[in-house]
C-alpha positions in Angstrom: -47.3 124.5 -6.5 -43.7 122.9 -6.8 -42.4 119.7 -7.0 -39.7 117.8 -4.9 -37.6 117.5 -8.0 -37.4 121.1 -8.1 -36.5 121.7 -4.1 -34.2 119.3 -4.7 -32.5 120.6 -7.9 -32.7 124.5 -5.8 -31.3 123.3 -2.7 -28.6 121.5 -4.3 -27.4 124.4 -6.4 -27.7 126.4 -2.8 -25.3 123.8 -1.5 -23.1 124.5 -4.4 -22.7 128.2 -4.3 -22.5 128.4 -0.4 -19.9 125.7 0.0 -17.4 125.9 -3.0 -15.7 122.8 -3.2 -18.2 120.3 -1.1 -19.0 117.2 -3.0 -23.1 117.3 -3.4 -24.8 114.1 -5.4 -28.3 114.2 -6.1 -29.6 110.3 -5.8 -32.5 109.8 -7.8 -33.4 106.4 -8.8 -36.8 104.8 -8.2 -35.1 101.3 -7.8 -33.3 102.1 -4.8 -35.6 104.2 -2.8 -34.3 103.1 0.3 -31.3 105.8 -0.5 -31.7 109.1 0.8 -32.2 112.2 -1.8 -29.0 114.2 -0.8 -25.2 113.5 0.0 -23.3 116.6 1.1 -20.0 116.1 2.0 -17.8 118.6 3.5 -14.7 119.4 6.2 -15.5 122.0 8.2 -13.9 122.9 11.6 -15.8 121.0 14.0 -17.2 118.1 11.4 -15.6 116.3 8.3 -17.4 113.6 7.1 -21.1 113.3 4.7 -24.5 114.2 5.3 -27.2 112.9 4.0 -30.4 114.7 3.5 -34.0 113.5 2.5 -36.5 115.8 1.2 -40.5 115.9 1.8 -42.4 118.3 0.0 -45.9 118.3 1.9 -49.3 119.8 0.5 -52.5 119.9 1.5 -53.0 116.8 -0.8 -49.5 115.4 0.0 -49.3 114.3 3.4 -45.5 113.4 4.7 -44.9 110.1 3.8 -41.7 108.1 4.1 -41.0 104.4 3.5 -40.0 101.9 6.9 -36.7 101.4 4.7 -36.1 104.8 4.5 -36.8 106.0 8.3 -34.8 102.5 8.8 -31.6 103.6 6.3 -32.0 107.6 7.8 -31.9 106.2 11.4 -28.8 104.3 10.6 -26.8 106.3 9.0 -27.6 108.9 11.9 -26.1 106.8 14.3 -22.5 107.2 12.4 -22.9 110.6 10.7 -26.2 113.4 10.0 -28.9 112.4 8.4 -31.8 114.8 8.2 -35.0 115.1 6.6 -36.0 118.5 5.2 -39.4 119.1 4.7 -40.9 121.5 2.8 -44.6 122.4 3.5 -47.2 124.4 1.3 -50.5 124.9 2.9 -53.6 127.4 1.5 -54.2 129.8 4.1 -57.0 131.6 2.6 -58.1 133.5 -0.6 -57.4 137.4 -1.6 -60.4 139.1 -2.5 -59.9 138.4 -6.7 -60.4 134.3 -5.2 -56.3 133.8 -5.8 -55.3 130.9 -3.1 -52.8 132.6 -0.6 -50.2 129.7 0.3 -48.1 129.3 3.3 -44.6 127.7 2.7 -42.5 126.8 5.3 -39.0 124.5 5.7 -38.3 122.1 8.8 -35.2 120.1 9.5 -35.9 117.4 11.5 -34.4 114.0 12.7 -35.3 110.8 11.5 -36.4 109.8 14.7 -39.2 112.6 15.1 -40.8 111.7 11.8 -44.2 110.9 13.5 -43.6 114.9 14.4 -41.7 116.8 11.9 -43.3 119.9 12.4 -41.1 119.9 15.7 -38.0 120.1 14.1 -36.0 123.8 13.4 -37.9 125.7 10.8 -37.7 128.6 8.7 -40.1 130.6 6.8 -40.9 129.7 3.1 -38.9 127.2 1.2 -35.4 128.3 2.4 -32.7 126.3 1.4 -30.7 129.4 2.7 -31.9 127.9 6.3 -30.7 124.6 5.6 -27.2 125.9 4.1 -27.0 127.5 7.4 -28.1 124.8 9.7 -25.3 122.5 7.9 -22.7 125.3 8.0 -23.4 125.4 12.1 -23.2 121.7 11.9 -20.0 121.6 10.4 -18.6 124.4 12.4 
């Protein structure tokens, strides 16, 4: 198993080597939850402006679970610019035949209005942060 932390330190350094030059902050502070895990900010053709991005990492003992101020600050800052929540899911699908858990990793991008139903958002196999470089780089145009 992984840990947010560690999506969030991979995905980052994604962000980094596919857009040379974007500013990328990591916000990590216990005190100030509220604030999303992500800002990307970037000028492409069609979009110049910040994202922000708020990563779930979901487990079979980790259900998806995100604050009212959170959903609240993601909706609003939606409504002026993209705000997205990635989530990253690990489920046990079954067990070889040496007993060895076989896991199922998948990514979603969703709104922060589906939230109730994040596994409807865009998704990509394993834990891609490939697929979210290139959802952002579509975004941007």
């Amino acid at each position: 198993m992984t840990s947010e932390s560690k999506l969030r330190g991979e995905l980052s350094s994604c962000l980094r080597r596919e857009f040379p030059g974007a500013v990328i902050f990591c916000h990590e502070d216990e005190f100030t939850a509220w604030i999303l895990d992500i800002s990307f900010t970037w000028a492409g053709n069609r979009f110049k402006g910040t994202t922000w991005l708020e990563l779930k990492h979901v487990t079979p003992k980790k259900r998806f679970k995100s604050s009212d101020l959170q959903k609240q600050t993601a909706l609003e800052l939606a409504s002026f610019t993209y705000s997205w929540y990635i989530v990253y899911e690990e489920k046990v699908i079954g067990q070889d035949f040496n007993e060895a858990v076989i896991n199922s990793e998948m990514t979603y991008i969703i709104h922060p209005g589906l939230c109730t139903e994040w596994r409807k958002g865009q998704a990509g196999d394993g834990f891609n942060h490939y697929f979210v470089a290139e959802f952002l780089r579509e975004a941007y145009g």
